[in-house]
N, CA, C and O atoms as CSV, one atom per row, in Angstrom:
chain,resi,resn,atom,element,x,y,z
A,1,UNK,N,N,-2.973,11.544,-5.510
A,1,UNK,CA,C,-2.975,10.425,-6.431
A,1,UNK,C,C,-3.450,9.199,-5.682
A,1,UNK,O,O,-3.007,8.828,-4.595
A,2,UNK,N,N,-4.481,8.567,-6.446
A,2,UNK,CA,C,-4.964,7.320,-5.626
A,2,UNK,C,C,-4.144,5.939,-6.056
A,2,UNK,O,O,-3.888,5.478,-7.168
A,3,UNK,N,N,-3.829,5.455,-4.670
A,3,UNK,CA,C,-2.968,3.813,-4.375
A,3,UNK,C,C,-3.156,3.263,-5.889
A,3,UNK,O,O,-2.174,2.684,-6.352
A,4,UNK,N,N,-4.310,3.377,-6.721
A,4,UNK,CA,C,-4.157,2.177,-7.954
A,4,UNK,C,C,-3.191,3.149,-8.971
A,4,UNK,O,O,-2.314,2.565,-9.607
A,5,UNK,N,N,-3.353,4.761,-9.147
A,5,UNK,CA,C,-2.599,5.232,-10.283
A,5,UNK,C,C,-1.040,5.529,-9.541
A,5,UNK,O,O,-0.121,5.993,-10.217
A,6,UNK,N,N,-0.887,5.229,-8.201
A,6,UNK,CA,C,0.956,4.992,-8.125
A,6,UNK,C,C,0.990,3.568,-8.257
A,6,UNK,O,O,1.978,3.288,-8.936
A,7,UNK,N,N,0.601,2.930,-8.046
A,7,UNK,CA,C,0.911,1.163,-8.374
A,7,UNK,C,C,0.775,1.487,-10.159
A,7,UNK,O,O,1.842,1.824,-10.671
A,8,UNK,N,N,-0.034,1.433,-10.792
A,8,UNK,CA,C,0.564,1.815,-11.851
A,8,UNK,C,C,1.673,2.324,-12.857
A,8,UNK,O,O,2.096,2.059,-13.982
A,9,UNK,N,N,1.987,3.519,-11.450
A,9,UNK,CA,C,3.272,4.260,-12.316
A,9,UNK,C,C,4.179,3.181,-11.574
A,9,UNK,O,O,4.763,2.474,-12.396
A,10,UNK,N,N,4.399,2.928,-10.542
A,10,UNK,CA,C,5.377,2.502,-10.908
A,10,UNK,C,C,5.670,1.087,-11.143
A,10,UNK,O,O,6.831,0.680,-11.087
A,11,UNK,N,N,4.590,0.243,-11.425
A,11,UNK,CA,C,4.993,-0.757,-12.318
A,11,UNK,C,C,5.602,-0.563,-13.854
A,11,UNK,O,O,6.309,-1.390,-14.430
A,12,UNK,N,N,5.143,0.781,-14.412
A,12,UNK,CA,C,5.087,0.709,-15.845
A,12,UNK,C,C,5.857,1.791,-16.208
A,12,UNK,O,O,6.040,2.119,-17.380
A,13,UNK,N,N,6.341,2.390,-15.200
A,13,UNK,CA,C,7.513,3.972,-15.551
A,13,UNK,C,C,8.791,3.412,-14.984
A,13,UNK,O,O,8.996,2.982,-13.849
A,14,UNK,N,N,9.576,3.505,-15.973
A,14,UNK,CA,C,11.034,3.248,-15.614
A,14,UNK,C,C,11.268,4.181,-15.062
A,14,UNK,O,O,10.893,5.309,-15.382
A,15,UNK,N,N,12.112,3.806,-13.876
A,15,UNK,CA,C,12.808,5.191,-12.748
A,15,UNK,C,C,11.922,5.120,-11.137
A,15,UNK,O,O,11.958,5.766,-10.089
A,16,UNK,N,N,11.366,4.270,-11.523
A,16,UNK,CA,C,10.346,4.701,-9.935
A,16,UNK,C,C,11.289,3.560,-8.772
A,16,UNK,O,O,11.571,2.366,-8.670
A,17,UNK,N,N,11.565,5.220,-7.856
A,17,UNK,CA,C,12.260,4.606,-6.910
A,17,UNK,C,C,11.164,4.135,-5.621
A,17,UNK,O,O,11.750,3.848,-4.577
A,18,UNK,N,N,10.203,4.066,-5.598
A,18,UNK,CA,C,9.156,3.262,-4.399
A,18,UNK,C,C,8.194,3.192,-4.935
A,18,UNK,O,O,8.014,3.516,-6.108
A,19,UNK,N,N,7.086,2.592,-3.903
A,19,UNK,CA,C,5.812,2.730,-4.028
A,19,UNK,C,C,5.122,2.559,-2.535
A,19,UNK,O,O,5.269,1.754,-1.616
A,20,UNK,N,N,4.356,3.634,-2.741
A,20,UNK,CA,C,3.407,3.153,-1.195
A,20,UNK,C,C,1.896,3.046,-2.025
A,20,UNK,O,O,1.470,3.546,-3.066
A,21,UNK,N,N,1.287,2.054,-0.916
A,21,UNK,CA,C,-0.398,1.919,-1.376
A,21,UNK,C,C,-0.900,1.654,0.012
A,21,UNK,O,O,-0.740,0.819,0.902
A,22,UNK,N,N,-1.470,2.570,-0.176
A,22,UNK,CA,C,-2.589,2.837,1.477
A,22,UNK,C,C,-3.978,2.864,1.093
A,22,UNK,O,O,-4.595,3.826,0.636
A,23,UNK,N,N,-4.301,1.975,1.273
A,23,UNK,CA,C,-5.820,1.730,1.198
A,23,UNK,C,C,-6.475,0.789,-0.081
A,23,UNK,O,O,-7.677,0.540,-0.181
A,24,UNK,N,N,-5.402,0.316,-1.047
A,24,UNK,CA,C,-5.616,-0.287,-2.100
A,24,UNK,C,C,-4.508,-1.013,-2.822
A,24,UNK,O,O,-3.341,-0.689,-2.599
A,25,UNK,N,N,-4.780,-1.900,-3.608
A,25,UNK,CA,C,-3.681,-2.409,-4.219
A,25,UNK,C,C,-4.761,-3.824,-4.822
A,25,UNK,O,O,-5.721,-4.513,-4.476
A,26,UNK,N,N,-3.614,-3.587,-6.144
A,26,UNK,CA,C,-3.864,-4.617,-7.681
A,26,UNK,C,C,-3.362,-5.408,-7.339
A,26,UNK,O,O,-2.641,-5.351,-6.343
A,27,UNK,N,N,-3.544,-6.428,-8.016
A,27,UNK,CA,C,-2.707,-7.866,-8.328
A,27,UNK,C,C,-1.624,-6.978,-9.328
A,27,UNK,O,O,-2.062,-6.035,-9.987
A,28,UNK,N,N,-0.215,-7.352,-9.381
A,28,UNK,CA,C,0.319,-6.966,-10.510
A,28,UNK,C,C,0.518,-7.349,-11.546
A,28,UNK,O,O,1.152,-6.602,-12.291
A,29,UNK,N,N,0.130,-8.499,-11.994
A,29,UNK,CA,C,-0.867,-8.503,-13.589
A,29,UNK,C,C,-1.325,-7.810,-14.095
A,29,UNK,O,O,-1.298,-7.726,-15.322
A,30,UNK,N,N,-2.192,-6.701,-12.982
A,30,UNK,CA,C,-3.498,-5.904,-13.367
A,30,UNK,C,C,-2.299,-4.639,-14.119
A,30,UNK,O,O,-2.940,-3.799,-14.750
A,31,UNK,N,N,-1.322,-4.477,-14.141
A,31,UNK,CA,C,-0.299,-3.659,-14.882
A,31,UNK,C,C,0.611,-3.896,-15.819
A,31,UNK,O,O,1.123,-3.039,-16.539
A,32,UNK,N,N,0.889,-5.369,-15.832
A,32,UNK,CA,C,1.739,-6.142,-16.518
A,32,UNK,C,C,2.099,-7.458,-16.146
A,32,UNK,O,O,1.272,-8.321,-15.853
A,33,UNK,N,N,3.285,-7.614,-16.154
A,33,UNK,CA,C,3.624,-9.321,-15.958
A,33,UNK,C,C,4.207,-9.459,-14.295
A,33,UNK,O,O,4.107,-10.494,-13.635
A,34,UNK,N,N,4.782,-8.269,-13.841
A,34,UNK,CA,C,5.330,-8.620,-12.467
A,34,UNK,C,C,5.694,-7.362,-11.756
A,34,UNK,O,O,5.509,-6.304,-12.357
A,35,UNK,N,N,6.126,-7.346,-10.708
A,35,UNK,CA,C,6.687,-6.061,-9.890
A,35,UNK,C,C,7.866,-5.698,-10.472
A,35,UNK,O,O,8.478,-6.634,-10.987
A,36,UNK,N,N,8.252,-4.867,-10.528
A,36,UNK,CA,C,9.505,-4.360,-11.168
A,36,UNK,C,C,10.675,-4.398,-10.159
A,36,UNK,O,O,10.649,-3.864,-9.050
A,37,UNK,N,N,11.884,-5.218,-10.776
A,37,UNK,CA,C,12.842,-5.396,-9.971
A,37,UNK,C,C,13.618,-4.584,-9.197
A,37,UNK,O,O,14.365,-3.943,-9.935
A,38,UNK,N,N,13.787,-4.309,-8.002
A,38,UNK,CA,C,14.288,-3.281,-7.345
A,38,UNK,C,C,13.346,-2.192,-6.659
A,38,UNK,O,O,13.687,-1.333,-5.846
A,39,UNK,N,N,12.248,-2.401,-7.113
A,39,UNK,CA,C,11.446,-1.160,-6.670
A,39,UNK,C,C,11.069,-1.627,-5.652
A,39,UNK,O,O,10.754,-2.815,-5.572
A,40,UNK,N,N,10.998,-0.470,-4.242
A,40,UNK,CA,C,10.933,-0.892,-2.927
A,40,UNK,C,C,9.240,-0.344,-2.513
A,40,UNK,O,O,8.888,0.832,-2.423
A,41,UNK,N,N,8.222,-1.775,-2.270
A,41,UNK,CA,C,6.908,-1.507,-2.038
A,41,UNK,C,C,6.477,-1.193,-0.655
A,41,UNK,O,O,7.247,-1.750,0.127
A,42,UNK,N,N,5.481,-0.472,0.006
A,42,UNK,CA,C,4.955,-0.478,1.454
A,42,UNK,C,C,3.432,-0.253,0.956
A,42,UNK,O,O,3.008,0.670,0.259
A,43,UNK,N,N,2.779,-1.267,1.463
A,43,UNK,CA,C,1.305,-1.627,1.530
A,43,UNK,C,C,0.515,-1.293,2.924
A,43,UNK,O,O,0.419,-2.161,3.791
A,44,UNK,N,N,-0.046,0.015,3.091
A,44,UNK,CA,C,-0.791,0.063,4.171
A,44,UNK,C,C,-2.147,-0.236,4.501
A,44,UNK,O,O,-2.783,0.781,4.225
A,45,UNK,N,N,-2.790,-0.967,4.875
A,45,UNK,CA,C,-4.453,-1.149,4.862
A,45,UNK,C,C,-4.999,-1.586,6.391
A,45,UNK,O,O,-4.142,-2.006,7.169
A,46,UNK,N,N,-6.223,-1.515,6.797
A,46,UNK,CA,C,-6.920,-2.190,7.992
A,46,UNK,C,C,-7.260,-3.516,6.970
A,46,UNK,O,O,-7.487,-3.607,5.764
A,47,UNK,N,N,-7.148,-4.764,8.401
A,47,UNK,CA,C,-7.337,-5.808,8.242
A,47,UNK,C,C,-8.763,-6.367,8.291
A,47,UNK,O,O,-8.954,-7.577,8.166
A,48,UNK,N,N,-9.995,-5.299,8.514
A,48,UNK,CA,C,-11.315,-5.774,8.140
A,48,UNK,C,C,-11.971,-4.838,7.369
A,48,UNK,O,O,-13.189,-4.881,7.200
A,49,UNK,N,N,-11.042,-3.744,6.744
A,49,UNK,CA,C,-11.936,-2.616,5.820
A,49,UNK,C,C,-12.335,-3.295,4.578
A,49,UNK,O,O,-11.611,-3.728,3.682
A,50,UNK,N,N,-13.710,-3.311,4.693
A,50,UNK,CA,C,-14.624,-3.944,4.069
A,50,UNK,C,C,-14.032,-3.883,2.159
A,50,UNK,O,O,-13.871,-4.737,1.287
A,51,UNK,N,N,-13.889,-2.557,2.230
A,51,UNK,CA,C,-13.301,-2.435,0.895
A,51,UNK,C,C,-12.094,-3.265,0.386
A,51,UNK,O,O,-12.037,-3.691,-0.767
A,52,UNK,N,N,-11.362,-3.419,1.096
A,52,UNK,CA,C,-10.070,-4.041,1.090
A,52,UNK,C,C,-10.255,-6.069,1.024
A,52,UNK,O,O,-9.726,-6.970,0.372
A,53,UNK,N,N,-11.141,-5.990,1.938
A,53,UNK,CA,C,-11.331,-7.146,1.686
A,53,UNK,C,C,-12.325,-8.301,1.158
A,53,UNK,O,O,-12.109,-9.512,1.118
A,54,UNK,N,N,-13.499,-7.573,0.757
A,54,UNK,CA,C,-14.301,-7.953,-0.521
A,54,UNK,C,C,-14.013,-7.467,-1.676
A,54,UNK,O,O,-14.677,-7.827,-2.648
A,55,UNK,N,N,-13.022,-6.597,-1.810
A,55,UNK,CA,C,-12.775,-6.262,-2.898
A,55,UNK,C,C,-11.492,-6.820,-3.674
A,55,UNK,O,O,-11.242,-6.536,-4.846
A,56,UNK,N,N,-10.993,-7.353,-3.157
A,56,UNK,CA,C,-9.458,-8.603,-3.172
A,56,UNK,C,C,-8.340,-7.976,-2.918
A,56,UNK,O,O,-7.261,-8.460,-3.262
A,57,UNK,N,N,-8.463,-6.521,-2.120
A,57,UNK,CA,C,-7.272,-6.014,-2.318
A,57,UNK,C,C,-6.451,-6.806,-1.115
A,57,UNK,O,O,-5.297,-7.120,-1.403
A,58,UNK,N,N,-6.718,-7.003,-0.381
A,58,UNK,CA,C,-5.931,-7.667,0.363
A,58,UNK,C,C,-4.839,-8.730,0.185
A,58,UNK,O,O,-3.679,-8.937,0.542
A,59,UNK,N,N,-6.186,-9.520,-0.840
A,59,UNK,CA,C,-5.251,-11.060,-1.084
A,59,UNK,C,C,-4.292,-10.230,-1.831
A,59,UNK,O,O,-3.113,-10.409,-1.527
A,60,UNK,N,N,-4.681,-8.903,-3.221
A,60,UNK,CA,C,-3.622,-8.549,-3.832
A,60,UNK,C,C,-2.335,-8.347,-2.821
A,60,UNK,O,O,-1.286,-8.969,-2.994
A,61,UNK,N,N,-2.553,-7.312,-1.640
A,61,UNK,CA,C,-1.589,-7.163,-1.009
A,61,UNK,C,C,-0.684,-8.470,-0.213
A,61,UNK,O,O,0.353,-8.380,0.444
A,62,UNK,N,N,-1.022,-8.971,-0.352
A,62,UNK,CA,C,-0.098,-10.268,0.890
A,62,UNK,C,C,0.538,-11.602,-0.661
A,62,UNK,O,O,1.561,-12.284,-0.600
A,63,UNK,N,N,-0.320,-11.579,-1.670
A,63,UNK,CA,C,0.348,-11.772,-2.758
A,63,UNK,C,C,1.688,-11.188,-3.248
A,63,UNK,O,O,2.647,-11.926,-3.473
A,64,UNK,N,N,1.747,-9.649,-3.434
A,64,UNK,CA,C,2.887,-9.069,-3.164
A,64,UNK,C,C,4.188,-8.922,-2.442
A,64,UNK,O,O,5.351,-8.687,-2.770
A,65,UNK,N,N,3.326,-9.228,-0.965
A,65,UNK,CA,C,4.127,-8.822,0.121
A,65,UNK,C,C,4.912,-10.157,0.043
A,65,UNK,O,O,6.011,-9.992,0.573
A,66,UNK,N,N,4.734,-11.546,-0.470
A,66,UNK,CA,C,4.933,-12.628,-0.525
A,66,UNK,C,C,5.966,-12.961,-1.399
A,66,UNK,O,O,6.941,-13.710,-1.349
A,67,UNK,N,N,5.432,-12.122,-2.294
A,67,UNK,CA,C,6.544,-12.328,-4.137
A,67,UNK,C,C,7.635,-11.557,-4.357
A,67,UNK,O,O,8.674,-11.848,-4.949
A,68,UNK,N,N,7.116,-9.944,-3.517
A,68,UNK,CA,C,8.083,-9.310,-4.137
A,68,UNK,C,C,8.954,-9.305,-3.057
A,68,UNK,O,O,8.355,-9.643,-2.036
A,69,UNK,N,N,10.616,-8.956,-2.794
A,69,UNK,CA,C,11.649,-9.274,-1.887
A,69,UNK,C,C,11.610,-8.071,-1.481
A,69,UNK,O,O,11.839,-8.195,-0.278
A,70,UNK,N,N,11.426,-6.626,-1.757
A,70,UNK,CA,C,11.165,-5.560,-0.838
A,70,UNK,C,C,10.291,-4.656,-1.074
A,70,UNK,O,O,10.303,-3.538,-1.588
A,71,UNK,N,N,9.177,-5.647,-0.394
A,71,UNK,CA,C,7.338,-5.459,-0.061
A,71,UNK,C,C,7.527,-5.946,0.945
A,71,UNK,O,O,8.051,-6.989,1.338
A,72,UNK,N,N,6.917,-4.861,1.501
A,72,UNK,CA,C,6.241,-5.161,2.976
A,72,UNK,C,C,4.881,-4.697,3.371
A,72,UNK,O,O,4.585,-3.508,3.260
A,73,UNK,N,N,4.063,-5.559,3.816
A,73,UNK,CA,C,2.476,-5.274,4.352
A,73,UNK,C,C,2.289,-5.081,5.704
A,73,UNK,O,O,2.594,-5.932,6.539
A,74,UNK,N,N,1.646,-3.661,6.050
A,74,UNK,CA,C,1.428,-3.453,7.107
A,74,UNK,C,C,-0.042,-3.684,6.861
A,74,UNK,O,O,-0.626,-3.426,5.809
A,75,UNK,N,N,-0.765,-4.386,8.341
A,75,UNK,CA,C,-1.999,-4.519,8.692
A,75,UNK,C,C,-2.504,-3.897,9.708
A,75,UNK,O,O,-2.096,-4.485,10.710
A,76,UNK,N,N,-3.143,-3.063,9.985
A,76,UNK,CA,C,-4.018,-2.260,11.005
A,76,UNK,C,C,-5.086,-2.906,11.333
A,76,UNK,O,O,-6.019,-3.159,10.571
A,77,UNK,N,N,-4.960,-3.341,13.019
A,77,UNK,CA,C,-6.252,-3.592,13.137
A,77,UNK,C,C,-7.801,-2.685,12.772
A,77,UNK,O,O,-7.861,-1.649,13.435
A,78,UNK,N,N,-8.644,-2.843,12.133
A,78,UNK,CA,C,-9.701,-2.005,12.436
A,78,UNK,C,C,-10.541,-2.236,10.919
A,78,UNK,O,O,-9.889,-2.903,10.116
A,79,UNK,N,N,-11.429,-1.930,10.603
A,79,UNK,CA,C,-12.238,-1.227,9.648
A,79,UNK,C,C,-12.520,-0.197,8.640
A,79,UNK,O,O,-13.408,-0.163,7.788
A,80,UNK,N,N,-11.706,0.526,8.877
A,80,UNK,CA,C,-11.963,2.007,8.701
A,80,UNK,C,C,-11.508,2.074,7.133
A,80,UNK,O,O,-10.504,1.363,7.108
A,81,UNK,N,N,-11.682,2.449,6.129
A,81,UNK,CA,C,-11.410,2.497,5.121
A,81,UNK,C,C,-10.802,4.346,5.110
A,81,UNK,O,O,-11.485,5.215,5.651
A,82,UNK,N,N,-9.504,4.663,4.434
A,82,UNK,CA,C,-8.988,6.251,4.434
A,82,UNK,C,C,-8.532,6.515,5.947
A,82,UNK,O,O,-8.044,7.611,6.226
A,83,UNK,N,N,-8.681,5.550,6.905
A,83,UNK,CA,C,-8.176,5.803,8.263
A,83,UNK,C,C,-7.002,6.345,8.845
A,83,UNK,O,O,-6.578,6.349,10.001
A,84,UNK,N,N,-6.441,6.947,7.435
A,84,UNK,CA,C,-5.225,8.068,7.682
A,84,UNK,C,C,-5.478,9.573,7.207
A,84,UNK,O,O,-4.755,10.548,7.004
A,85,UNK,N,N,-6.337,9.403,7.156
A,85,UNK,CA,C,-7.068,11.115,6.707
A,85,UNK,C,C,-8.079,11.840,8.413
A,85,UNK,O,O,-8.959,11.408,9.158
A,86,UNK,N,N,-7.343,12.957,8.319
A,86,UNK,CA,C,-7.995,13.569,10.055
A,86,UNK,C,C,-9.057,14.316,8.970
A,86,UNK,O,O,-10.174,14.535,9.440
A,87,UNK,N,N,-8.936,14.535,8.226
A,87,UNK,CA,C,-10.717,15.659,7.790
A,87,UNK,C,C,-11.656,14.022,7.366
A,87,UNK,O,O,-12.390,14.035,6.378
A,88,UNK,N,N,-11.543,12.955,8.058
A,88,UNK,CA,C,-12.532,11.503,8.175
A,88,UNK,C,C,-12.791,11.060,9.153
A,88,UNK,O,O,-12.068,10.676,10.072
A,89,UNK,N,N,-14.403,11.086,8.975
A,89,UNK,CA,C,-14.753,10.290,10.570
A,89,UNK,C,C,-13.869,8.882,10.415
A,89,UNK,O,O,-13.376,8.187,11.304
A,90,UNK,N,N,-13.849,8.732,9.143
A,90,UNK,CA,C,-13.197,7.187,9.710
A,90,UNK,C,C,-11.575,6.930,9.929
A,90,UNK,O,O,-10.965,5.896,9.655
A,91,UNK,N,N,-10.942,8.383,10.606
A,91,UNK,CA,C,-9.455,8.732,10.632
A,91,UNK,C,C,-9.221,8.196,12.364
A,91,UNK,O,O,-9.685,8.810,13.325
A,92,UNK,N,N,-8.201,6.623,12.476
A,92,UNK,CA,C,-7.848,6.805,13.525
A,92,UNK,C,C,-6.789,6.922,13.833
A,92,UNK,O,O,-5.876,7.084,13.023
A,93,UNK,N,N,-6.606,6.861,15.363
A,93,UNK,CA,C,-5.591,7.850,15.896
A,93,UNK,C,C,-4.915,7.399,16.436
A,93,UNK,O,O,-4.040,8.037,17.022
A,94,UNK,N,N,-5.051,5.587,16.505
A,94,UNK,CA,C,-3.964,5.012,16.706
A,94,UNK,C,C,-3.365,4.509,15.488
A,94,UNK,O,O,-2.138,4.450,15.569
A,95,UNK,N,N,-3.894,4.093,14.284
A,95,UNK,CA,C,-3.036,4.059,13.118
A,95,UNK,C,C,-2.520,4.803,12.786
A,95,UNK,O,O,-1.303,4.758,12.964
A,96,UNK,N,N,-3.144,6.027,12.055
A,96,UNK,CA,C,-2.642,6.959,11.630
A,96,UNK,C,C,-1.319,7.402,11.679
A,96,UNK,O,O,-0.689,7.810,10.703
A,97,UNK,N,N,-0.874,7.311,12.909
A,97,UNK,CA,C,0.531,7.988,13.383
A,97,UNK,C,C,1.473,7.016,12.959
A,97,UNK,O,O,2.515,7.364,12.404
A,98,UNK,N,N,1.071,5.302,13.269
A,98,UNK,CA,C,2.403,4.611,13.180
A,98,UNK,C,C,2.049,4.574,11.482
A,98,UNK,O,O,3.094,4.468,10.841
A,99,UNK,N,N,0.795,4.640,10.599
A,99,UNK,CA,C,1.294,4.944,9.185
A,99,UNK,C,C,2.230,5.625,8.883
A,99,UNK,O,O,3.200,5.463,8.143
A,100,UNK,N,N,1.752,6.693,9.733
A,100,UNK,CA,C,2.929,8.074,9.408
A,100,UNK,C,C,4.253,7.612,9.556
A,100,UNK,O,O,4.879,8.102,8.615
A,101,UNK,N,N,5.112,6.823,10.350
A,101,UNK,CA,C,6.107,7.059,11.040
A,101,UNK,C,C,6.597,6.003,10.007
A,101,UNK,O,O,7.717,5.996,9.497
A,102,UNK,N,N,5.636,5.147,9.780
A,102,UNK,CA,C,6.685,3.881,9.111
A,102,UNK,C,C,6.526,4.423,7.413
A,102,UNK,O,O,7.271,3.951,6.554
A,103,UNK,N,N,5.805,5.128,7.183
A,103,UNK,CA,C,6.096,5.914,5.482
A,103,UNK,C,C,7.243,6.982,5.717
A,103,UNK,O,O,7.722,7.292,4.626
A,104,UNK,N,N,7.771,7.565,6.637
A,104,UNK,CA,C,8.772,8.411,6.739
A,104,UNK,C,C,9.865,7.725,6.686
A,104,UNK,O,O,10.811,8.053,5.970
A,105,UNK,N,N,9.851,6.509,7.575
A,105,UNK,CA,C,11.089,5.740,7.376
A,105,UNK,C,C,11.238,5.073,6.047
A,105,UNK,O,O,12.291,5.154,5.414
A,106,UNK,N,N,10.317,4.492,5.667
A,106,UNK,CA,C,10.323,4.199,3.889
A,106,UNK,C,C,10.904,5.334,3.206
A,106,UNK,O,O,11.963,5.038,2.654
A,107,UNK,N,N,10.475,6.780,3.038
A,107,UNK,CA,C,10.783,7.457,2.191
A,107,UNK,C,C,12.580,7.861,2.441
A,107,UNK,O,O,13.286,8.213,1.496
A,108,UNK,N,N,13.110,7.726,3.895
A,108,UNK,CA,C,14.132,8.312,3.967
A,108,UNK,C,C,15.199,7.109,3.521
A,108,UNK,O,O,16.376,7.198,3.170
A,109,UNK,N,N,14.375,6.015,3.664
A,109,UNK,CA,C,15.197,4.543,2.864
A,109,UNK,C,C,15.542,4.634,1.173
A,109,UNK,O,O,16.478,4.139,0.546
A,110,UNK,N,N,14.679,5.265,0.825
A,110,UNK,CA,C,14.859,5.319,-0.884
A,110,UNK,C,C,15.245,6.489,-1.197
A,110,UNK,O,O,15.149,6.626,-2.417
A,111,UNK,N,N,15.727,7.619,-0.571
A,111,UNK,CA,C,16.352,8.529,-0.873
A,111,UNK,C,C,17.844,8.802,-0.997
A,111,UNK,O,O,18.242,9.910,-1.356
């Protein structure tokens, strides 16, 4: 499932206990009127992937990370757009892992 159709669900499905978005993220307007109270966000992206940041996802993300009280934005140095995928040249290998480690600790937080 791609970062915009879980930001979706769980702005707009009652019951959603998280959300992660790695590699993308809306303004939450773009779903409704606001983040949904209680729901616990993690925003992963590189801080010069072109996509991310001509494309506004960024400002979306740090907008969030700003508004909502448990959102948090992680920034990776680098470029790489999908830079958590190993079948991608553009998969690195120093993000990758601390993505990994800090979405495990997210998930074992909302469980």
């Amino acid at each position: 499932m791609g970062a915009m159709s879980a930001q979706m669900l769980a702005q707009t499905r009652p019951g959603a206990k998280g959300a992660l978005l790695i590699d993308s993220c809306a303004p939450a307007s773009e779903f409704g009127d606001a983040w949904p109270q209680g729901v616990p966000l993690q925003i992963h992206m590189m801080d010069a992937d072109e996509w991310v940041v001509e494309g506004g996802d960024l400002d979306a993300a740090r907008e969030l990370a700003e508004t909502v009280e448990a959102a948090e934005l992680f920034l990776y140095p680098g470029d790489r757009h999908l830079f958590a995928d190993d079948s991608l040249p553009a998969y690195d290998e120093t993000a990758a892992p601390l993505l990994e480690q800090r979405v495990r600790s997210f998930l074992d937080g909302i469980q």
